[in-house]
C-alpha positions as CSV (number, residue, x, y, z in Angstrom):
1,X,-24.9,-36.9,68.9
2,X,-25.1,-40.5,69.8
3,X,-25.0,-40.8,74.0
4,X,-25.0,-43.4,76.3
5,X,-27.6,-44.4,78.7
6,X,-27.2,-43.9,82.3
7,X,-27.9,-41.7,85.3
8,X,-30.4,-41.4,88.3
9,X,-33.7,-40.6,88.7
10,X,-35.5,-38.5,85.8
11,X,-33.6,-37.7,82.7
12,X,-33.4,-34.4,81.0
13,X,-35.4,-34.2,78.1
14,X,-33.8,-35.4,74.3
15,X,-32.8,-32.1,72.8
16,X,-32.7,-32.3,68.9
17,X,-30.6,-29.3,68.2
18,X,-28.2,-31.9,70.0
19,X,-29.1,-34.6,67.7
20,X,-28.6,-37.2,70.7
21,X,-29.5,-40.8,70.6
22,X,-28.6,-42.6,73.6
23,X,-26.6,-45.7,73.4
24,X,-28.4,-48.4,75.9
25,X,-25.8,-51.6,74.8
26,X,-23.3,-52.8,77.7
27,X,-21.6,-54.4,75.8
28,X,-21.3,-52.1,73.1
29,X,-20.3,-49.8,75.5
30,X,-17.1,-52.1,77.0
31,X,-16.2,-52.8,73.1
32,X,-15.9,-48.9,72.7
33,X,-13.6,-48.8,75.7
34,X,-11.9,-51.7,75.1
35,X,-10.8,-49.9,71.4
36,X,-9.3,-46.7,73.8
37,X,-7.7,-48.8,76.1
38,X,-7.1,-46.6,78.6
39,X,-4.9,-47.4,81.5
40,X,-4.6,-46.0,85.2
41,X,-1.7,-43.9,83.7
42,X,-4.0,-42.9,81.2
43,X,-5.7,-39.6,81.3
44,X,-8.9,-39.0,78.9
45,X,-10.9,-36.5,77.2
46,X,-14.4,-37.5,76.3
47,X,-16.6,-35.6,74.0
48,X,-20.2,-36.1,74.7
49,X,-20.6,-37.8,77.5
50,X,-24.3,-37.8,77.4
51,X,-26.0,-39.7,80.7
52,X,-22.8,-41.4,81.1
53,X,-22.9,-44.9,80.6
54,X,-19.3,-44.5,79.1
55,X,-18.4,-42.6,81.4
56,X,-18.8,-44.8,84.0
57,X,-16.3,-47.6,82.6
58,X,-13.7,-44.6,81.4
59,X,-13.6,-43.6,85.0
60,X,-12.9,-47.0,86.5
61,X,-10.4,-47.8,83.5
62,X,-8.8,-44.6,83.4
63,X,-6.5,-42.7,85.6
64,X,-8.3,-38.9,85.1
65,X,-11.5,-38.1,82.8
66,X,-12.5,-34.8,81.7
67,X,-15.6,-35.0,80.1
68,X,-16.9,-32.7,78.1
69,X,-20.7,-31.9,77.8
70,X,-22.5,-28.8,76.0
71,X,-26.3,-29.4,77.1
72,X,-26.6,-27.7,81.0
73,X,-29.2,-30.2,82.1
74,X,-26.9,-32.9,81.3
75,X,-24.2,-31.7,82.7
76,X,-25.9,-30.7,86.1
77,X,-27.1,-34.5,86.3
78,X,-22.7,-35.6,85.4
79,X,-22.1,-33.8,88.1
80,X,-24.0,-35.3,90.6
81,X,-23.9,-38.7,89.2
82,X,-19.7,-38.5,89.7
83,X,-19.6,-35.9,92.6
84,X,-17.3,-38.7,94.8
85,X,-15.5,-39.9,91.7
86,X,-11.5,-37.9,92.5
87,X,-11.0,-38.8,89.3
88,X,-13.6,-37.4,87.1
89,X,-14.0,-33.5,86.0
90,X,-16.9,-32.7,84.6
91,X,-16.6,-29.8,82.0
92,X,-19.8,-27.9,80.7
93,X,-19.3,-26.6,76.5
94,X,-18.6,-26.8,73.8
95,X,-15.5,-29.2,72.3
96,X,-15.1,-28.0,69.4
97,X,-14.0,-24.4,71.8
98,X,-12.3,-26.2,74.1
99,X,-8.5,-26.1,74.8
100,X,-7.5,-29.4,75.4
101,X,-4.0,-28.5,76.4
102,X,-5.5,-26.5,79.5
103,X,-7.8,-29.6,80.0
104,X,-5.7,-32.3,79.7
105,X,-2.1,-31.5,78.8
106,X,0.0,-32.8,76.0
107,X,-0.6,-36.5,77.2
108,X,-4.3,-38.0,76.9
109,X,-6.3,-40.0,74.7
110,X,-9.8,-39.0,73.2
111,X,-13.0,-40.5,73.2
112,X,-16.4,-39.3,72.3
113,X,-19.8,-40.0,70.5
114,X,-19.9,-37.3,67.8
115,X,-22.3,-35.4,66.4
116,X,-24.0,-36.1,62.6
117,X,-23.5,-32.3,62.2
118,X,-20.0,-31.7,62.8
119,X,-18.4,-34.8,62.8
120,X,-15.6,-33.0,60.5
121,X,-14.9,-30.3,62.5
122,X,-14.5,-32.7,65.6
123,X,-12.0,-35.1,63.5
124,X,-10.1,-32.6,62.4
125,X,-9.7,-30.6,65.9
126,X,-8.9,-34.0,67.2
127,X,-5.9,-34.1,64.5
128,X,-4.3,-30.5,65.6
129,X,-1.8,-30.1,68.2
130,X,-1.8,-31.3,71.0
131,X,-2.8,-34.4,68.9
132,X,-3.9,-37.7,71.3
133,X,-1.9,-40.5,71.3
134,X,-5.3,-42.5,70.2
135,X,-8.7,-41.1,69.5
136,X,-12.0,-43.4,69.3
137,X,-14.8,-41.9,68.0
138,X,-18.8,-43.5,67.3
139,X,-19.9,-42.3,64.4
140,X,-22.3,-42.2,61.2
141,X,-21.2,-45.5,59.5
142,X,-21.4,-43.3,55.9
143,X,-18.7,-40.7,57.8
144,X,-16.6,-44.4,59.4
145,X,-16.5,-46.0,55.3
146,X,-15.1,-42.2,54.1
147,X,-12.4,-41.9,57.3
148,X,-11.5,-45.6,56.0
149,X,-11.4,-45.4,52.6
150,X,-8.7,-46.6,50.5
151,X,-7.6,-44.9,47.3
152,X,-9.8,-46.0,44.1
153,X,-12.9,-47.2,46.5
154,X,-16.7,-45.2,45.7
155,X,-16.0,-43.6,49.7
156,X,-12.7,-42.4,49.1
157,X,-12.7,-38.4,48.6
158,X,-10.8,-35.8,50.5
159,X,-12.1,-36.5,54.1
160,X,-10.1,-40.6,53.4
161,X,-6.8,-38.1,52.3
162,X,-6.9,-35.5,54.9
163,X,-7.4,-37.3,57.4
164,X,-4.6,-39.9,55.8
165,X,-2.2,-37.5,55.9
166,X,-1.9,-37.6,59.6
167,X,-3.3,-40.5,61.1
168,X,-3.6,-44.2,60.9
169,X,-8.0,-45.0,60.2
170,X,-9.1,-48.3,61.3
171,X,-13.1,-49.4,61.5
172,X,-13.2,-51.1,65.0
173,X,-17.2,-51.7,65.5
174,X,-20.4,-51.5,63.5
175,X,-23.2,-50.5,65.7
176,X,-26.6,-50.9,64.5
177,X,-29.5,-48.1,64.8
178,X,-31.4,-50.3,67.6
179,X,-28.9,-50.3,70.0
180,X,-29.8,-46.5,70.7
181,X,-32.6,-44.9,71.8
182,X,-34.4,-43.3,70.0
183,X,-33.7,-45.3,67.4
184,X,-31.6,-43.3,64.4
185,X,-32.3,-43.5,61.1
186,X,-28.7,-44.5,60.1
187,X,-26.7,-47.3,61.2
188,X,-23.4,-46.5,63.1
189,X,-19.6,-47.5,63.6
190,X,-16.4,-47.2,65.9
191,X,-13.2,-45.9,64.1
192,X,-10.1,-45.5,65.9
193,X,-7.3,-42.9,65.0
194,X,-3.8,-43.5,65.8
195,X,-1.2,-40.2,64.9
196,X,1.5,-41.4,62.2
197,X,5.1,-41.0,63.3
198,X,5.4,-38.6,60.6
199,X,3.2,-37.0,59.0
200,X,2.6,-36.7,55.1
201,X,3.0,-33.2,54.8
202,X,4.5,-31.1,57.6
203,X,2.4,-30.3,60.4
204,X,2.5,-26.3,59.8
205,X,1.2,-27.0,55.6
206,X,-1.3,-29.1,56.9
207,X,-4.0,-26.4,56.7
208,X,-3.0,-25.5,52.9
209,X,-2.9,-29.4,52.2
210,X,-6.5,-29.9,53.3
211,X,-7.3,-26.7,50.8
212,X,-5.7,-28.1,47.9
213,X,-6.9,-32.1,48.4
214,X,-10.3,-30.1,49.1
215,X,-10.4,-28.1,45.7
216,X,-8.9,-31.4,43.7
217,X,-12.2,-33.2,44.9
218,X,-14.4,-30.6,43.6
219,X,-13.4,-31.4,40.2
220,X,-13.4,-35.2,40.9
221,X,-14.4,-36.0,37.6
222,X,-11.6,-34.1,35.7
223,X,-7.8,-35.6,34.9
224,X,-5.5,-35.0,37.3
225,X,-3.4,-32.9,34.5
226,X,-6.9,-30.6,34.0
227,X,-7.6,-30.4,37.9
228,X,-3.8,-29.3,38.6
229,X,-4.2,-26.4,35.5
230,X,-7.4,-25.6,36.6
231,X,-6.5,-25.5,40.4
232,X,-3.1,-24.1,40.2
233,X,-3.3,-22.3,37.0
234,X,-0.6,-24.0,35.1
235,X,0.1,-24.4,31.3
236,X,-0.3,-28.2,30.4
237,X,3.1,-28.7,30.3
238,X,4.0,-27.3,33.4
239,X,1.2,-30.0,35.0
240,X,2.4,-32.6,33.0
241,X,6.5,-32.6,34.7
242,X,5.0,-32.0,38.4
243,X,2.5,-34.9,37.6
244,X,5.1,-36.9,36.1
245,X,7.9,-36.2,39.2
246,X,4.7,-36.8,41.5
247,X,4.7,-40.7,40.1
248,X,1.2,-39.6,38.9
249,X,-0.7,-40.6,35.8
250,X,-2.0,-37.4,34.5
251,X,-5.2,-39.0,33.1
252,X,-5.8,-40.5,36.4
253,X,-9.0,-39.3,38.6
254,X,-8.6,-37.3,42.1
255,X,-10.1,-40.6,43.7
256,X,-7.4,-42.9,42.4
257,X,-4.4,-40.9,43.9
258,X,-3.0,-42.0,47.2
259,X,-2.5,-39.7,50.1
260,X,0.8,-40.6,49.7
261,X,1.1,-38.9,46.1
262,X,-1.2,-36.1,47.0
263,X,1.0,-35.0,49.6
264,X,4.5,-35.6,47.0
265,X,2.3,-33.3,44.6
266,X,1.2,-31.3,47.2
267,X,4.9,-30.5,48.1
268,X,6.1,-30.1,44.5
269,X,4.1,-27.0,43.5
């Protein structure tokens, strides 16, 4: 997990099961703010917080942070650092357990430096309801390309559609690998995620959408019209007039169809 810099006195040690690298850039730091923009009405969840470097401009910018942090020592040393700060709650765990509903509502904005590991899992709890009304995220640059990727590009797969079918994906920030310490091996970015008015596919299919777009990637390098028999069992006629009512060219690859068209196909069988 990338984290920022900050604190008092001696720092707890790096833990690697954590994969943190802490990010030491100020203004890096504001950029990633600025890309939240969180106002005094504004209350905000942050995964991560790490020392808390960015916690210290959330707090000032926002109107209430809860900030989320799994390692003890580090959130022992939060603690302290913002024990006169009204507006800050520090929460020791886990994100990926947390109920952000009990923490924060159906109103906030997320923010957070998210781990190599399960940067998925993090994304995708950040896309169930109560969904933000903006989340930022710092991330492996490989993960920010595939989040970003348009249809018919070598990143797009099924992360660029599942992640389509709900929100708006935009690359905010590159950060390279010597602004943290210690260094990565990998260079980084800021993506921003903004909900859609409406989603693709309604919200309660969304788990049997991700399944489907998920199995049509495995066999990437089949026809659509193969993939859909294959995947859904159909004769080749039957995946021929879904195809065909999907707008879909049944010779076409899995990673030249649109989220758009996945989720018309999606609805049609």
């Amino acid at each position: 997990m990338h984290r920022a810099a900050g604190g008092r006195g001696r720092q707890p040690p790096v833990l690697k099961k954590f994969g943190q690298h802490f990010l030491n850039d100020p203004g890096i730091l504001t950029a990633i703010v600025d890309a939240l923009a969180p106002t005094q009405r504004d209350t905000v969840i942050e995964v991560g917080p790490g020392r808390g470097a960015l916690t210290e401009i959330l707090a000032q910018r926002a109107g209430k942070l809860i900030a989320v942090e799994i390692d003890r020592a580090l959130a022992a040393q939060l603690r302290e650092k913002f024990e006169v700060a009204n507006n800050v709650e520090i929460v020791e765990g886990d994100f990926l357990e947390a109920d952000t509903r009990s923490l924060a509502g159906d109103d906030f904005l997320l923010i957070g430096n998210v781990p190599y590991y399960i940067t998925t899992p993090i994304v995708f709890k950040a896309l169930e309801s109560p969904i933000p009304r903006r989340s930022v995220f710092l991330v492996q640059r490989e993960v920010a390309d595939r989040l970003a990727a348009k249809a018919g590009s070598d990143d797009y797969g099924a992360l660029s559609v599942n992640v389509a079918a709900v929100a708006e994906v935009e690359t905010v920030l590159h950060v390279p690998a010597t602004a943290f310490r210690p260094v990565p091996k990998v260079e980084s970015a800021v993506v921003r995620l903004t909900p859609r008015v409406e989603y693709l596919v309604p919200a309660q299919s969304l788990p049997a959408f991700r399944s489907f777009v998920q199995a049509a990637f495995g066999q990437r390098r089949k026809q659509m019209q193969r993939m859909l028999r294959s995947v859904r069992g159909l004769s080749g006629g039957g995946a021929l007039e879904i195809l065909e009512r999907a707008d879909i060219d049944p010779t076409a690859r899995p990673e030249t169809v649109s989220p758009e068209r996945f989720a018309r196909l999606f609805q049609l069988i």
